[in-house]
N, C-alpha and C positions, 0 to 999 in steps of 0.2 A: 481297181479302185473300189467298186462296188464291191469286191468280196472281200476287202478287207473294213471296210469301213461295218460288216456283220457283224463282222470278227468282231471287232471294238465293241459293238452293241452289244452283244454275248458276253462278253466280258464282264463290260460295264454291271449287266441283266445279274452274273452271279455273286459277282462281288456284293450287291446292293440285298441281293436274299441270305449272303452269308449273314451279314448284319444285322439285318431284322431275325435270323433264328436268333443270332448271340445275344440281341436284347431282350429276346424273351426268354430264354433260360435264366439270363443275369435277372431280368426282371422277378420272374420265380421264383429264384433264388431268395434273392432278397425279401420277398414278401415272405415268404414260408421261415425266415428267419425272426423273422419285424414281428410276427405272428408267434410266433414261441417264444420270443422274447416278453413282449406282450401277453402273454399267457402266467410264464412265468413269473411277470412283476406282478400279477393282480389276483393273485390267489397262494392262500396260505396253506393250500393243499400237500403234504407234502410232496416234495418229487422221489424222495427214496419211501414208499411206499413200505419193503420190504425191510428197513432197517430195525435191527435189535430193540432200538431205545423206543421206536413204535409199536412195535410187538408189544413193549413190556406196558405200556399205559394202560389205566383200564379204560372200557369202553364209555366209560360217562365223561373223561377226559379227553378223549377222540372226537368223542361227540358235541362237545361244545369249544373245543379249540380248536378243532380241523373241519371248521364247518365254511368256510372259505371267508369269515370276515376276521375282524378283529371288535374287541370289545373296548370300549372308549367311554371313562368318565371322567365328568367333570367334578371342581368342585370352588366351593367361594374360599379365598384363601386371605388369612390376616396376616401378613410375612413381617418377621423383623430386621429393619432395617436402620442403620445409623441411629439405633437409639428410640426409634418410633415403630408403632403399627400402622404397615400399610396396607390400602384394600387392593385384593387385585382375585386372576383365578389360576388355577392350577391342572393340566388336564391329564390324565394316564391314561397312554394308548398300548394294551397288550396284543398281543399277535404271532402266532409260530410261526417261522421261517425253517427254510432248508440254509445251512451256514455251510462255507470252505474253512475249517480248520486249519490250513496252511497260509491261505493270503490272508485269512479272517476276514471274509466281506461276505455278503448272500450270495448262495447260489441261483445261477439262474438255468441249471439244467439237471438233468436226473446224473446220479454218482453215488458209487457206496462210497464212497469218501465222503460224501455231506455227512453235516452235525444237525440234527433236530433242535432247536434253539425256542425257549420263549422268550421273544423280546420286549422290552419293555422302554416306551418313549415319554418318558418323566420330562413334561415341561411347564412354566411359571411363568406369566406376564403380572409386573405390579409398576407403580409410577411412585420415584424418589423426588416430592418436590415436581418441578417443570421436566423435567428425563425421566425416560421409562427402562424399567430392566427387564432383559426376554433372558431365561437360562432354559436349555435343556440339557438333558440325560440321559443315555442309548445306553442301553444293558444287553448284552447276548446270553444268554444262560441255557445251558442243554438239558432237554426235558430228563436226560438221564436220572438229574440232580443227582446225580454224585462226584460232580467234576465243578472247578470253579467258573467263572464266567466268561467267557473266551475273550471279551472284547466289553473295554466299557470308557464311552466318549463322552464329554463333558464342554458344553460351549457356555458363554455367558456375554451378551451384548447391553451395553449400553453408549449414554451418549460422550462419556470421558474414552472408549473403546471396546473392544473385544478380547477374551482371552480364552484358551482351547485346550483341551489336556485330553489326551487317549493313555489307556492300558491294553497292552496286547499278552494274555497270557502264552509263554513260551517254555522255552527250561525253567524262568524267574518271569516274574513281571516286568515287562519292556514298560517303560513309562514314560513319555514327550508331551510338556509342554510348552505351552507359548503363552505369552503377557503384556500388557505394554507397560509394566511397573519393573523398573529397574533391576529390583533386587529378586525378579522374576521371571525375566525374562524367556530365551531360548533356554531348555532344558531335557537332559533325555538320561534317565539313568534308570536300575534294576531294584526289586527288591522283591525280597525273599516272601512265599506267595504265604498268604494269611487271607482269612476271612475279610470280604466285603461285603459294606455296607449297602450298598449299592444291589449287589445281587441278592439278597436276601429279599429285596422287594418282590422279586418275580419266585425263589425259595417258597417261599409265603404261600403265591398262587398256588404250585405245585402239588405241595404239602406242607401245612404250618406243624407239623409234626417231626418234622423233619431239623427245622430250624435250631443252632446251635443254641445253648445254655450255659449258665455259669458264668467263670471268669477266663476270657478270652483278650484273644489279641486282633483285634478288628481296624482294618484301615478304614475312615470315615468316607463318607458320600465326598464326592470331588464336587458339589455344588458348594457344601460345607466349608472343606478346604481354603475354596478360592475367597466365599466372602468374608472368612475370618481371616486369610490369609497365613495356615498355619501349614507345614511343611506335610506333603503325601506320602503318610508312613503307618506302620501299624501305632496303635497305642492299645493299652490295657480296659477294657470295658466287660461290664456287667450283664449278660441278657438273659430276661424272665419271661417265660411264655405262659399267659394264664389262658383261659377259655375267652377268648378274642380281642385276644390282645397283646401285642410282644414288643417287648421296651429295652432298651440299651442304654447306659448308662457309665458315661466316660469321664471319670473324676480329674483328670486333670487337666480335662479342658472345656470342667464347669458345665456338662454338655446332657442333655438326656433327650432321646426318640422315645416316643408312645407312637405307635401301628396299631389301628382298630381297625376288625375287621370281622366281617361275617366269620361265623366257626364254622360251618355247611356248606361243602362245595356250592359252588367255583372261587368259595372264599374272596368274596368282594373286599376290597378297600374301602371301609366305610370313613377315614381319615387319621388324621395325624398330627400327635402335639411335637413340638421342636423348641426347648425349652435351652436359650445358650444367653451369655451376655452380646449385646448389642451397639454398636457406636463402638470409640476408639479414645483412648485416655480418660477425662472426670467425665464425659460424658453417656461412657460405656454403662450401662446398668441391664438388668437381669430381665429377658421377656423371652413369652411365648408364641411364637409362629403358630396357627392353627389353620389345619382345614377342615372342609365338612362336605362331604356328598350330595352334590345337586341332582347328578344324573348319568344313568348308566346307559349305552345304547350296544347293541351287535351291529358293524356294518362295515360294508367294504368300500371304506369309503375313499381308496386309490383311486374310483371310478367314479366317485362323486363330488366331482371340479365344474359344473356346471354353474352360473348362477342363480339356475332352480335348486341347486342341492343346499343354497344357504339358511334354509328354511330348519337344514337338521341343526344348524348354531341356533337355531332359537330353542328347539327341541331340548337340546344341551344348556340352556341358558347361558351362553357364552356370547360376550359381547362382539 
């Protein structure tokens, strides 16, 4: 009786230490992944160190876009809306990323397969009346700049609803969107790849040297699109690059961009006129969206969600 009832204790003894090894390996595990992961989301270092398109930058571009933040300005924005100017701000957050050209999402681990990407988070808060309108704008653009933008998302919220539109560069432009206006609704079809409006903001950054001229076939900004409500396709436009400053100019849909902008690296965005008709039937008439540069910062500020960190929205002048 006695020497079975060891036995059991014995037993019992290894089973109980196999477990505590297994939860400390899983444990490990886990952290050293949570930990790369974490690494990974909060730094725009690249992970492919070694790739071509990093090689090729020069070192005063390395130097201030691979310095682990991103660079984030604000600015005071007069938007046109239904016919009126409204006040509100507008903030651009630049930043390189390592991109999967195949899912098109960020990488979150080292791969020659990643894409060098400068991204760009184009977004707007302004108030129509009693409801407020929040849009943004996700650009992927690869620092190669000689390829179009892999990836470019468009959201737009207010209080009547939301509506969503992605491009996924592939063979052709994969293009899906979503709307809650009828004649808008679910949608998902192709077109033949052309110049975007969209990517030429972060073009810009890169090299405004670079940036296309003449008479071109350019698909408009998908912010554009949505609030005129005009079909995501190429049209015919105009773009002139002088000494800082580069304007597009789309005659048939009444439509002109002015981009001002430091001529001197890192080629700041000092703003932007957006000159279209406004409002919807006799009410429609001719205005200018304008913004203007409040303030520039460097910062990483994935890691700055504390409510000490709100100190840098004042820095920002953002409400």
């Amino acid at each position: 009786m006695i020497q079975s009832l060891k036995k059991i204790i014995k037993v019992e003894i290894a089973f109980y230490l196999i477990v505590a090894i297994l939860s400390i390996l899983t444990s490990c595990k886990k952290d050293k992944s949570s930990k790369d992961l974490a690494l990974n989301t909060t730094t725009n270092i690249p992970l492919n160190n070694n790739s071509e398109e990093i090689k090729q930058l020069s070192q005063e571009f390395k130097n201030y876009w691979y310095a682990g933040e991103a660079e984030i300005s604000s600015y005071k924005l007069e938007q046109a809306r239904y016919g009126e100017i409204r006040n509100g701000q507008a903030v651009l957050i630049y930043v390189t990323e390592d991109f999967l050209p195949k899912v098109q999402v960020k990488a979150d681990r080292q791969s020659g397969k990643n894409v060098p990407v400068l991204k760009l988070n184009a977004t707007k808060k302004f108030n129509t009346g009693i409801y407020p309108y929040s849009i943004m704008q996700s650009t992927f653009y690869p620092v190669s700049n000689d390829k179009h933008a892999i990836k470019i998302s468009s959201s737009m919220q207010e209080w009547c609803g939301h509506v969503y539109s992605q491009l996924n560069n592939k063979k052709q432009f994969e293009i899906m969107s979503h709307s809650y206006f009828e004649g808008e609704a679910d949608k998902s079809f192709n077109l033949d790849k052309a110049i975007l409006e969209n990517e030429l903001w972060t073009q810009l950054r890169i090299d405004p040297k670079s940036l296309p001229t003449g008479d071109l076939e350019i698909i408009p900004s998908f912010e554009y699109s949505r609030l005129r409500h005009v079909p995501i396709k190429a049209y015919k436009a105009t773009a002139v690059l002088a000494n800082g400053t580069y304007s597009l100019n789309y005659p048939s849909l009444n439509r002109t961009l002015i981009i001002n902008f430091n001529p001197n690296f890192p080629y700041s965005i000092l703003g932007w006129e957006e000159t279209f008709k406004s409002g919807f039937g006799s009410n429609a008439k001719e205005l200018t969206t304008k913004a203007t540069k409040l303030k520039t910062i460097k910062s990483a500020y994935w890691g700055k969600n504390h409510n000490k960190d709100e100190i840098l929205r004042d820095t920002l002048q953002l409400n």
